[in-house]
N, C-alpha and C positions, 0 to 999 in steps of 0.2 A: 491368732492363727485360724479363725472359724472362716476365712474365706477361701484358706487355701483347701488345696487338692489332697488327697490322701499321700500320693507319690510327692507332693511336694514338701507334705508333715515328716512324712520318713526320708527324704532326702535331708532336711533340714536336720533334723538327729542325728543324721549318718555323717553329717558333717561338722557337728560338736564334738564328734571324737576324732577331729582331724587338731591334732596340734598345728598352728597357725603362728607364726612372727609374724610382731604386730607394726607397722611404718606408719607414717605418714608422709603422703604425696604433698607440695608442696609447688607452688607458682606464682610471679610476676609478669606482667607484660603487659600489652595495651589492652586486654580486658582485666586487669587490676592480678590483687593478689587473692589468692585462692590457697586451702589446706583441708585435705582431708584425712580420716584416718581409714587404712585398708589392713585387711588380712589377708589379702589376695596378692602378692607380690612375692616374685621369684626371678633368680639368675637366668636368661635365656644363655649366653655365650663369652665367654671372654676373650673372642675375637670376631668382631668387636666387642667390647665390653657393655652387653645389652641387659636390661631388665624390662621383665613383662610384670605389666598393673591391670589391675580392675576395676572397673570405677562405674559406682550405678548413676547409669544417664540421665536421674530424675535429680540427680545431686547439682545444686547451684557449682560447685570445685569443675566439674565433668565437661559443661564446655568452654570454661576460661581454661583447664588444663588443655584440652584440643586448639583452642584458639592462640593461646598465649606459645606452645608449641615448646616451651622451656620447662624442668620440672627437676626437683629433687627429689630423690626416696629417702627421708629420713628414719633408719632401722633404731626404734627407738628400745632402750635400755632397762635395765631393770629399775623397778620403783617408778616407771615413768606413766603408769597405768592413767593419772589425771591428766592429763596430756591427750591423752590416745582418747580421752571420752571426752576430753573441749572441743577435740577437731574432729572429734565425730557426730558433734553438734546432741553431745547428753545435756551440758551445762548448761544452754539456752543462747550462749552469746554468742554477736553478732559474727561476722565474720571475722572484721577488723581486729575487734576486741581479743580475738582466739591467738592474737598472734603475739600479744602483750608478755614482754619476760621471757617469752621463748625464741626469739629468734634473734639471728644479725644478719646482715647481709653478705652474701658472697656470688659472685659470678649470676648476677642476673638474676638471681631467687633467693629467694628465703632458706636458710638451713637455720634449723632446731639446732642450737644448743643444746650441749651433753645427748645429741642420740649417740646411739652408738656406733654408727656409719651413716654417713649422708650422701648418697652416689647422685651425682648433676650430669645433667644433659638433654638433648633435642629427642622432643616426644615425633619420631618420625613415620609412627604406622597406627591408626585409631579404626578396628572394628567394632560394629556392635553384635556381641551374641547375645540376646535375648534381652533381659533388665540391665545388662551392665553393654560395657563398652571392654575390649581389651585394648592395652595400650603398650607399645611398645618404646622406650626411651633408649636410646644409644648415650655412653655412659662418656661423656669425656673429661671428669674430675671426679676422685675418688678421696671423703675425708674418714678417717677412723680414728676412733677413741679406746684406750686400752681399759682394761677393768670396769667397764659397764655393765657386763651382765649383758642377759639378754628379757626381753619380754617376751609374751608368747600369748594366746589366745586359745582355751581349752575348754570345754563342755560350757561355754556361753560365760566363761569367767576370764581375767586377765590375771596372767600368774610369772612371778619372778623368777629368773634362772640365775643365778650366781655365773661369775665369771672362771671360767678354768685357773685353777692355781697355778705358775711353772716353778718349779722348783729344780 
């Protein structure tokens, strides 16, 4: 962090104490398959049924997600912490390789197994603010999984949530 700015050092802290649900973005199309993992992903509307992403533009996923125009948010689950750092390119492997075990096909993309929602559809609005790009996807297939838990993203660690009990 010796290169950044002072406002950038203390922006970055101020945003470790942002709990974060942790996804991974996810794409097919005629520039190949692409996955990354984001902590930047939230509900815009459910009418239509839209989700806003973040995706840093220096990331290989950034413009086959633009190009390929298709994309899943896979909101991934408790215990799925090694997941969330292979597609965040911790692990070292290749692209391809990131996708081994974790996925099946559905509707044109890739959906993760066991996340714990995987919302599909047309990425139809891509700005860049600063280092990233915001992206907007219109949702038009919705999968959910019951008693996953959730993941989360908290002071630079990845940390499990139990699933609500109903009784």
């Amino acid at each position: 962090m010796a290169d950044l700015t002072s406002a950038q050092r203390e922006f970055r802290a101020a945003m470790a104490n942002l709990s974060a649900g942790v996804s991974i973005v996810t794409t097919d199309g005629p520039r190949g398959w692409a996955g990354i993992t984001v902590s930047a992903a939230c509900s815009v509307t459910d009418e239509p049924p839209t989700m806003l992403v973040c995706v840093h533009r220096a990331s290989r996923a950034h413009d086959v997600l633009a190009a390929n125009e298709r994309a899943c948010v896979n909101v991934l689950g408790s215990g799925q912490q090694d997941l969330a750092l292979r597609f965040a390119g911790a692990t070292g492997q290749p692209m391809h390789e990131r996708f081994a075990g974790a996925v099946c096909d559905f509707a044109e993309v890739p959906v993760l197994r066991d996340a714990a929602a995987s919302l599909i559809g047309r990425v139809s609005w891509v700005r860049p603010q600063g280092s990233h790009s915001v992206m907007i996807v219109e949702v038009d297939r919705v999968i959910t999984r019951s008693g996953s838990g959730g993941l989360v993203y908290f002071q630079r660690e990845f940390h499990s949530l139990a699933g609500a009990s109903r009784g």
